[in-house]
C-alpha positions as CSV (number, residue, x, y, z in Angstrom):
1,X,-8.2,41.3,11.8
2,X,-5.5,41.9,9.1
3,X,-3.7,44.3,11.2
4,X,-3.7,41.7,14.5
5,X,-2.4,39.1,11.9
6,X,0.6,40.5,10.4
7,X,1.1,42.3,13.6
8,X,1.3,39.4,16.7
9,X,2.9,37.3,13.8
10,X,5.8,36.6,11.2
11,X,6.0,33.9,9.4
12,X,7.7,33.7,6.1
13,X,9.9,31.7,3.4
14,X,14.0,32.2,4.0
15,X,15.6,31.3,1.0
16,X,19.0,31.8,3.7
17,X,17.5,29.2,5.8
18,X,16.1,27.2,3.5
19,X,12.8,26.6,4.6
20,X,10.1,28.4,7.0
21,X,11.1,31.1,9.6
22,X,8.8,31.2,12.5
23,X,8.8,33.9,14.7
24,X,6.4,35.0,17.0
25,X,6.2,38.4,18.1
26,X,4.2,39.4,20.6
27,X,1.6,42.4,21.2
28,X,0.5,43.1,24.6
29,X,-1.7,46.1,23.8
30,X,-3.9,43.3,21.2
31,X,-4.4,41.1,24.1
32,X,-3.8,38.2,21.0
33,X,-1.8,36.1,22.9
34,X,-3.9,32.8,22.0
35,X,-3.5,33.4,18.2
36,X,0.6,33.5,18.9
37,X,0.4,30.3,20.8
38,X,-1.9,28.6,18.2
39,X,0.1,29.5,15.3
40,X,3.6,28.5,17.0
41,X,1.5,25.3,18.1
42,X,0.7,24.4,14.3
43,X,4.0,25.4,13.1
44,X,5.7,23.6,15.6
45,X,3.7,20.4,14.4
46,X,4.7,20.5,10.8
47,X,8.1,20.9,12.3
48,X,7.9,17.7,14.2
49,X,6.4,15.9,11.2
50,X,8.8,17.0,8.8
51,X,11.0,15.4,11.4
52,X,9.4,12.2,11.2
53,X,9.8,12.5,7.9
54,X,13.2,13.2,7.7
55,X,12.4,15.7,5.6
56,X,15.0,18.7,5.0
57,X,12.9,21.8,5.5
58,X,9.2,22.0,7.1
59,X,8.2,23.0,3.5
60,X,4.6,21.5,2.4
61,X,5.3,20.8,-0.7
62,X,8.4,18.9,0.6
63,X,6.0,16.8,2.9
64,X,3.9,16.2,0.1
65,X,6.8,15.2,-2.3
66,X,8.1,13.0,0.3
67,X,4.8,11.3,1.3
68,X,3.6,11.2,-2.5
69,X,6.8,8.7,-3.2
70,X,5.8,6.6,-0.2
71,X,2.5,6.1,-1.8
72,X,1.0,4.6,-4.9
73,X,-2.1,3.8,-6.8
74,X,-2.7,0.7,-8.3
75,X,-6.4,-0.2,-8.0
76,X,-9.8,0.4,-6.6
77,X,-8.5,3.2,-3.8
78,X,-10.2,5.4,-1.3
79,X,-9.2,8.6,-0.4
80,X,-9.7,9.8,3.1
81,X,-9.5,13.4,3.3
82,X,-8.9,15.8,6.7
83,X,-7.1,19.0,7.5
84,X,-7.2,21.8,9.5
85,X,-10.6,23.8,9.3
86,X,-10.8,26.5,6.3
87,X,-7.9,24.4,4.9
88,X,-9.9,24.2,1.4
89,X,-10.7,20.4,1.9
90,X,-14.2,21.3,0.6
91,X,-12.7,23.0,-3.1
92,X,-9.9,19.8,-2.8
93,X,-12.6,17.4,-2.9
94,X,-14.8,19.2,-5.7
95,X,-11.9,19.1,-7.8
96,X,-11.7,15.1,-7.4
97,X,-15.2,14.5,-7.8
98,X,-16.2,17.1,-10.6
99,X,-12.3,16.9,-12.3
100,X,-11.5,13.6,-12.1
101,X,-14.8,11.4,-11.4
102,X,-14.7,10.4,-8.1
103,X,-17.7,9.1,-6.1
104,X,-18.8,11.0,-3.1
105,X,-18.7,9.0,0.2
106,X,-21.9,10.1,2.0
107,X,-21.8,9.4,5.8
108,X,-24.6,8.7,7.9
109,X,-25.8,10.7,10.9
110,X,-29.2,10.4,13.8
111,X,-28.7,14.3,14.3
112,X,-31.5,16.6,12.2
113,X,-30.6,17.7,8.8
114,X,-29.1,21.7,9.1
115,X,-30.1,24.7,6.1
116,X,-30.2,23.5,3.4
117,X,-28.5,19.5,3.5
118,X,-30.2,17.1,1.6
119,X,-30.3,13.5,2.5
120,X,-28.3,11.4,0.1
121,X,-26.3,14.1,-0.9
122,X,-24.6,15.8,2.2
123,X,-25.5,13.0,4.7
124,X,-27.6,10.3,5.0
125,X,-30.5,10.7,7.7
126,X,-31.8,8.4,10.1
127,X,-33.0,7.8,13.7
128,X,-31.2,6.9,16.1
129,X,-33.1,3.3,16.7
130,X,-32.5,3.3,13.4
131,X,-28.4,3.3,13.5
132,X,-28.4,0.8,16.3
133,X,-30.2,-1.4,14.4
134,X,-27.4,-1.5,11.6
135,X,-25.2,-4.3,12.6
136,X,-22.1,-3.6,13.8
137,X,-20.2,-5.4,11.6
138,X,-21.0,-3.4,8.3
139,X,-19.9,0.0,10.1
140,X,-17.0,0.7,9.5
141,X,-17.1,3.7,11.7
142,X,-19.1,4.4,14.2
143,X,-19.3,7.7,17.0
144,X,-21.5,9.0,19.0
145,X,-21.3,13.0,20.1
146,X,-23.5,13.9,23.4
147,X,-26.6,16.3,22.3
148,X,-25.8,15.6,18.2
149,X,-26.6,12.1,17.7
150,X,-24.8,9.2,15.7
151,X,-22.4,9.1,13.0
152,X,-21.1,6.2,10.9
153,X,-19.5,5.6,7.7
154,X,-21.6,1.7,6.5
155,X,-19.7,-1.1,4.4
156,X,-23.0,-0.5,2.0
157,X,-22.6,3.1,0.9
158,X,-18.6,1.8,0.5
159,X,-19.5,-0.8,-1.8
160,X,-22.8,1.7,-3.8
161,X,-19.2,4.1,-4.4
162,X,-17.6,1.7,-6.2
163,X,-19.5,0.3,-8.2
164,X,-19.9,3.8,-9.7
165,X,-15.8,4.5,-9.8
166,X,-12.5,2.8,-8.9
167,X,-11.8,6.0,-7.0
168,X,-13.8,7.2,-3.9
169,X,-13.1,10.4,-1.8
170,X,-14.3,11.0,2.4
171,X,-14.0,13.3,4.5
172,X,-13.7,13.2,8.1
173,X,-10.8,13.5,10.9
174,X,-8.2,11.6,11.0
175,X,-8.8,9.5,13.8
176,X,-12.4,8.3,12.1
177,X,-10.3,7.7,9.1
178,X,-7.6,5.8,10.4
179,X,-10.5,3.7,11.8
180,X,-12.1,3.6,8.3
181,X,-8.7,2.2,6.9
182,X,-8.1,-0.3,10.3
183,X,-11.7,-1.8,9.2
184,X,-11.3,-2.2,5.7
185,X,-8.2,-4.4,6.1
186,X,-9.9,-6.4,9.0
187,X,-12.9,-6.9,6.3
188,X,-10.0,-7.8,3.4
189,X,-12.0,-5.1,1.7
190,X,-10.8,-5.5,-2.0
191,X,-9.6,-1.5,-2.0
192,X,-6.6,0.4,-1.1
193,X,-6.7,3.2,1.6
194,X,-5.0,6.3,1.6
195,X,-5.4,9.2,3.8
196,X,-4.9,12.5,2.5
197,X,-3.9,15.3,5.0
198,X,-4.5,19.0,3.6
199,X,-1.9,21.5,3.9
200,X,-2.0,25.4,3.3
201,X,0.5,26.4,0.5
202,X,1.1,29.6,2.7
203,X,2.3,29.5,6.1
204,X,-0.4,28.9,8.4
205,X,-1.6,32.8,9.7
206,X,-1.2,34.2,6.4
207,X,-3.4,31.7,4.6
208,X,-5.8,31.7,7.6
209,X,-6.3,35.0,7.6
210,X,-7.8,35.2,3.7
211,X,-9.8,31.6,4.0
212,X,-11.1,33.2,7.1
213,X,-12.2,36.3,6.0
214,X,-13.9,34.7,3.3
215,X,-15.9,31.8,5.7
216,X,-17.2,34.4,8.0
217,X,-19.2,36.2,5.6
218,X,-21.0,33.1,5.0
219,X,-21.2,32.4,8.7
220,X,-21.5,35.2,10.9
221,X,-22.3,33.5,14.0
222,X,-18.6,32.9,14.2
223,X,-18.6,37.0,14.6
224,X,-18.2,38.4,18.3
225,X,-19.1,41.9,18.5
226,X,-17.3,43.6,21.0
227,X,-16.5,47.2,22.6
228,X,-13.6,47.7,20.0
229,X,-15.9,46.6,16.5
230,X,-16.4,43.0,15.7
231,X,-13.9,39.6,16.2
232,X,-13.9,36.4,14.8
233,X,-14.6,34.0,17.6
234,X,-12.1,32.8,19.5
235,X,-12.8,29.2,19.7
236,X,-13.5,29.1,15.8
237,X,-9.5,30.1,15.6
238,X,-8.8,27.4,18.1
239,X,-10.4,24.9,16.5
240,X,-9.4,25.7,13.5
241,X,-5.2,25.6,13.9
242,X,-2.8,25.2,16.9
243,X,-2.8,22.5,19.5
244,X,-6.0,20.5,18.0
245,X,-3.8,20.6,15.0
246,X,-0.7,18.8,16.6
247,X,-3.2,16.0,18.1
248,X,-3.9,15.2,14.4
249,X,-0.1,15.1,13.5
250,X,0.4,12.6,16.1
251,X,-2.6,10.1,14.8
252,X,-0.9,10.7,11.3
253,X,2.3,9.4,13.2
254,X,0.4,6.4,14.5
255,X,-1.6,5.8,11.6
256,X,2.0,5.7,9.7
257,X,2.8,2.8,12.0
258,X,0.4,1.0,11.5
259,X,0.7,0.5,7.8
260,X,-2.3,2.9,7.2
261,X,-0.8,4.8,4.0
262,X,-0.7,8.4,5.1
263,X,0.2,11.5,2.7
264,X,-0.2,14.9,2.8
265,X,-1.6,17.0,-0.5
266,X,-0.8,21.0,-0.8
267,X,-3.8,23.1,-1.6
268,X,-2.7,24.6,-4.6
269,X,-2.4,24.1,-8.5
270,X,-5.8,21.7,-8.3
271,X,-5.4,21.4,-12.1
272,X,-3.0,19.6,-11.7
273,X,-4.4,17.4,-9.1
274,X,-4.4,14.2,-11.1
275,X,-0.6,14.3,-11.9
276,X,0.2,14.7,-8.1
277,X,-1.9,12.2,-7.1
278,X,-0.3,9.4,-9.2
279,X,-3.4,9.0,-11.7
């Protein structure tokens, strides 16, 4: 996999250019077209948000400086976290709960609990007559996926979270937050909002490469095994950068319209996490 990586792509800082050099390259005997397309499809959405940004260089950590500036904390906030899969929102949000004291937002779901989840801790459990019984006003999410079940984020676990901290951390995708955030102002929730887009502090291939290689072990149904040894599946990699990726910039556009406060946050240096968050 490391060989098809550095070899169907080249991506890499230009101090000459100031910013990130993208440059495809092509291998017909790999058959790896989809990864190139993938990759130039993520890249090419940091380029357009950088754009929107009117930010000099594609550069995370110029999206989060600029971002970081448009944004502060004054009070009771939440934090909605999302990024692209194997992005390390997972180690992000341990740092803000175990480092710096934040309460866990646990969502609620109909579908059955998987390995080893516990209820209260990962998600909270119910049945489906259940969630339709919660009334639609203290949702402030709600989704349902054919063959999984519910899933809603409830006004009550919101206000459980703060009475245990001023400072409460989610995760989901950005167009469940950017309802999350939409709902809260319509409630005149007394919080801020701010949603918190992960970015790699590599260029996109490279770091996917080592998260990668490190989430399959732990999940080797993502493993193909083929005629030429085993892949990682191909749909994993799709839904874990390239076009899906670019969808998500552009609800980050929108959501920027609408006065939901938007920033992005660089995986790296999570010690210092506090400091770059304003707290």
């Amino acid at each position: 996999m490391s060989e098809v990586l550095s070899s169907v792509w080249q991506n890499e800082w230009s101090p000459e250019q100031n910013g990130y050099s993208y440059s495809p390259v092509y291998r017909p005997d790999l058959d790896h077209h989809f990864l190139v397309e993938m990759a130039h499809a993520w890249s090419n959405g940091i380029v357009e948000m950088a754009g929107f940004l009117r930010a000099q260089t594609p550069s995370p950590y110029e999206l989060e400086s600029i971002t970081a500036g448009m944004n502060s904390i004054t009070g009771p906030t939440v934090f909605g976290i999302a990024g692209p899969g194997a992005v390390g929102k997972g180690t992000t949000m341990d740092a803000m709960i175990h480092g710096m004291g934040m309460t866990k937002f646990i969502n609620t779901t109909t579908r059955d609990p998987r390995g080893n989840e516990v209820h209260g801790e990962d998600y909270f459990f119910m049945s489906n007559e259940d969630f339709r019984r919660i009334n639609p006003a203290d949702l402030l999410t709600s989704d349902f996926k054919p063959g999984r079940g519910y899933y809603g984020q409830t006004v009550q676990e919101l206000d459980s979270c703060l009475t245990q901290s001023d400072l409460v951390v989610v995760e989901q995708n950005p167009a469940t937050l950017v309802q999350f955030a939409q709902n809260m102002h319509r409630l005149n929730y007394p919080a801020d909002f701010q949603l918190i887009y992960i970015l790699p502090p590599d260029p996109m291939v490279l770091h996917l490469y080592s998260r990668l290689s490190q989430r399959v072990l732990s999940e080797p149904e993502k493993i193909e095994q083929t005629h030429d040894g085993p892949s990682i599946n191909q749909d994993y990699l799709v839904s874990t950068m390239g076009h899906r990726q670019v969808l998500e910039f552009l609800t980050l556009k929108s959501a920027y319209d609408a006065g939901v406060q938007v920033r992005f946050l660089v995986n790296d240096d999570l010690d210092q996490l506090g400091n770059r968050l304003g707290l």
